[in-house]
C-alpha positions, 0 to 999 in steps of 0.5 A: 114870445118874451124878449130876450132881454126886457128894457129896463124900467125906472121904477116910479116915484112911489114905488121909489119911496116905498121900496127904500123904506122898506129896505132898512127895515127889519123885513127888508134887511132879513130877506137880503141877508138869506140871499148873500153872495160874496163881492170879491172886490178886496182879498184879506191877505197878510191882515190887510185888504188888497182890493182887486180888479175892476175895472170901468166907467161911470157917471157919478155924484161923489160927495166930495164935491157936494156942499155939506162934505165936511159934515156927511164924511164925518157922520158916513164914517162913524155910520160905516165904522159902527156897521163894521163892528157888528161882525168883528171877524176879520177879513169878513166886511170890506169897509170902503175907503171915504174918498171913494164914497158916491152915488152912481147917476149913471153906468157906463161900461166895466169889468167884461162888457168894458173889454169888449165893447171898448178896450178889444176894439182900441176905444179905451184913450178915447171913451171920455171924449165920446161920452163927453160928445154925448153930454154936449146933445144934453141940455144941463140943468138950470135948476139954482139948487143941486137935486137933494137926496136924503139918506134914511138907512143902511140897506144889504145889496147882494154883495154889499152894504149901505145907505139907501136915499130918499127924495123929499122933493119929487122933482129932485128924482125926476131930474136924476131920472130924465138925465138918465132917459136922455143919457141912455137914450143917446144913439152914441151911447148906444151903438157901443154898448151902454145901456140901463141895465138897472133902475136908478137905486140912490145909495152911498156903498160903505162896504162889501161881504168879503166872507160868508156869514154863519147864521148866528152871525146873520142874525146879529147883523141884521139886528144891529143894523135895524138898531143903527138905521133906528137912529138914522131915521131920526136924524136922517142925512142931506147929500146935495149932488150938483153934478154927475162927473165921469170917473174911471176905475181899476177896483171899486175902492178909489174912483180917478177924476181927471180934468179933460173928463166931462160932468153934467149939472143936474 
C-alpha cells in the first residue's frame, strides 16, 4: 500500500544542475507557462497593489545580508524591471519589493498550517524562541567562506517568477542540504508541525502572476524571457548566503527580522 503522504527527497546534486538549466530554457519556460495559476498574493486596486495576507515563518538567505548587495540589488532589479515589461498590462505581474528579495533555506510554518499547528494552540509569541532551541542542537558551519550559488536565469514557478541558482562548488549545496536534513529532522520541529514539504529549489522570487495570461501574451513572454536569460548566462550573478535567519511575515512582500530572532551560519 502507497503511503499517504511520501517523505519528501532532496534531489541530488545532478539532478539539481540539470533540472535549473533546463528550467531557463525555452522548453522549460513553455511548459511552465501551460500550467499557470494565479498567486493571489497582491490586488490591483485603484492603480496600486495592495499585497494580501499571508502570513508565516521561514529560514532565509536575504540578500541584504550577502556580501556583494550593493551590486546584486542593482543588477536583480534591472532583471526584475525588464521581465516586467514584457507584459505591460497592468495589474497583471506583481514585481516584489527589493527588500523582500531572498532565498528560502528553510520552511516553517505559514498560512493554514501556522493557525494551526501554532496560533490555535497559543504558540505564536512563543515559536522563534522554540526554533532557535532547535538551532542551538545544530552544529554552525566552520566553513571561512558563505556557501555561493550562482544565479543563471529567470524560471516560471506556478504562480510566480524568478532566478533560478546554481552551485558551481557541490560542497556549497551539500551544506544547504545537511542544514536542511538536520533542521527537519529535529524531533522539536517535528512534534509541531514542521516538516519538508518540497526539495531545496534555490531561487530569488521577483514576482507573481497577478492576471491570467492570453496566449498571445504566453507566447510573448516566454520569448522575452528565453532572451533575457540568454544575457544572464553570459554573465550569470554570484549571491553568497553566510546565514540563514528567521523572519516572520503577514504577506510575502516584506519579511520582519528582529533581534531576539535566531540565525544559523551556513
Amino acid at each position: 500500500m502507497a503511503l499517504e503522504n511520501p517523505p519528501v527527497r532532496e534531489l541530488d546534486f545532478d539532478q539539481y544542475q540539470k533540472r535549473q538549466y533546463y528550467e531557463v530554457g525555452i522548453d522549460g519556460i513553455e511548459s511552465r507557462m501551460e500550467k499557470l495559476s494565479i498567486g493571489g498574493r497582491s490586488k490591483w486596486e485603484s492603480n496600486r497593489w495592495i499585497p494580501q495576507s499571508y502570513p508565516g515563518f521561514a529560514m532565509q538567505a536575504m540578500v541584504e545580508a550577502s556580501p556583494e548587495k550593493a551590486s546584486l540589488f542593482i543588477d536583480l532589479t534591472q532583471i526584475q524591471k525588464r521581465v516586467a515589461g514584457l507584459i505591460e498590462r497592468p495589474g497583471v505581474l506583481y514585481p516584489m519589493p527589493k527588500a523582500s528579495f531572498h532565498q528560502t533555506v528553510a520552511n516553517t510554518l505559514s498560512a493554514n498550517r501556522l493557525q494551526r499547528h501554532i496560533i490555535d494552540k497559543g504558540l505564536h509569541d512563543e515559536f522563534p524562541d522554540i526554533i532557535a532551541s532547535a538551532l542551538e542542537d545544530l552544529p554552525n558551519s566552520d566553513y571561512e567562506d558563505a556557501p555561493s550559488m550562482q544565479l543563471i536565469g529567470v524560471a516560471v514557478f506556478r504562480t510566480a517568477f524568478g532566478l533560478l541558482g546554481i552551485f558551481p562548488d557541490e560542497r556549497d549545496f551539500d551544506r544547504i542540504l545537511d542544514f536542511r536534513e538536520r533542521f527537519y529532522g529535529h524531533p522539536t520541529l517535528f512534534r509541531i508541525g514542521i516538516s519538508r514539504t518540497r526539495p531545496f529549489i534555490g531561487h530569488i522570487t521577483l514576482g507573481y502572476f497577478e492576471d491570467s495570461l492570453s496566449e498571445d501574451e504566453k507566447r510573448q513572454f516566454s520569448t522575452g524571457l528565453a532572451k533575457i536569460n540568454k544575457d544572464i548566462l553570459e554573465y550569470p550573478l554570484d549571491f553568497h548566503m553566510p546565514k540563514a535567519e528567521l523572519h516572520r511575515y503577514e504577506t510575502l512582500s516584506a519579511f520582519i527580522s528582529d533581534p531576539a530572532y535566531p540565525s544559523f551560519n551556513l
